[in-house]
C-alpha positions in Angstrom: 97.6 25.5 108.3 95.7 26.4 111.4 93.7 29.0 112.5 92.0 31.0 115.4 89.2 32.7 115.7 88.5 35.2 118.8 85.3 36.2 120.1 86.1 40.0 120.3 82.7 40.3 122.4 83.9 38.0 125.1 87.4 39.4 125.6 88.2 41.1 128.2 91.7 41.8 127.4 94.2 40.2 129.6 96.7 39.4 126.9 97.5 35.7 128.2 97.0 34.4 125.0 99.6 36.9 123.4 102.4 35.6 126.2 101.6 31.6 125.5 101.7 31.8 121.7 104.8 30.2 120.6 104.9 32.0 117.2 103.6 35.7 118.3 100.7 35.8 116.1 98.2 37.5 118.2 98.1 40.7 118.9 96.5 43.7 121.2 94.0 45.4 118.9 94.1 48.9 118.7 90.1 49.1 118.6 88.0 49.2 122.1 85.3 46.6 122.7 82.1 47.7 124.7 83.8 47.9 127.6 86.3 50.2 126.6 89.2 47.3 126.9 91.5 46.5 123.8 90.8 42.9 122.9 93.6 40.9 120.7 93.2 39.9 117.3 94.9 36.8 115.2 97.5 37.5 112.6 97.2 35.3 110.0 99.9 34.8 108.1 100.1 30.6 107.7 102.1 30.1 110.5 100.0 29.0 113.3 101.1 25.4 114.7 97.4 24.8 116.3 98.8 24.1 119.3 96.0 25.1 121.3 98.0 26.8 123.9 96.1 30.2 123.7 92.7 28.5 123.5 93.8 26.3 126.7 95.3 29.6 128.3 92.4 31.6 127.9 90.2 32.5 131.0 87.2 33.3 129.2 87.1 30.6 126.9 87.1 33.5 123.7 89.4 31.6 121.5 88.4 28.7 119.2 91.2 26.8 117.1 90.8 25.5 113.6 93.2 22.9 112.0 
């Protein structure tokens, strides 16, 4: 199964990723970064199709996907 990993640093919290993933498995952290924005966070739970689609959607360039 594939993974994700999000650099929390870079984040700046604009939650396209969590719209464009097909199986809902990111999420809006609770916790603040630096610059007092929420950041999201992967759920990992197997299910991730590595599709890419948040990585590809992603502004900043935070998310990295592993198959």
């Amino acid at each position: 199964m594939a993974k994700i990993i999000i650099d929390q640093k870079k984040c700046k919290g604009c939650f396209l990723c969590i719209k464009f993933c097909p199986r809902n498995l990111i999420r809006k952290s609770s916790k603040l970064s630096k610059q007092g924005t929420n950041f999201v966070e992967f759920i990992s739970t197997g299910e991730c199709l590595g599709c890419a689609q948040c990585a590809l959607i992603c502004p900043d360039c935070c998310i990295e996907v592993i198959k």
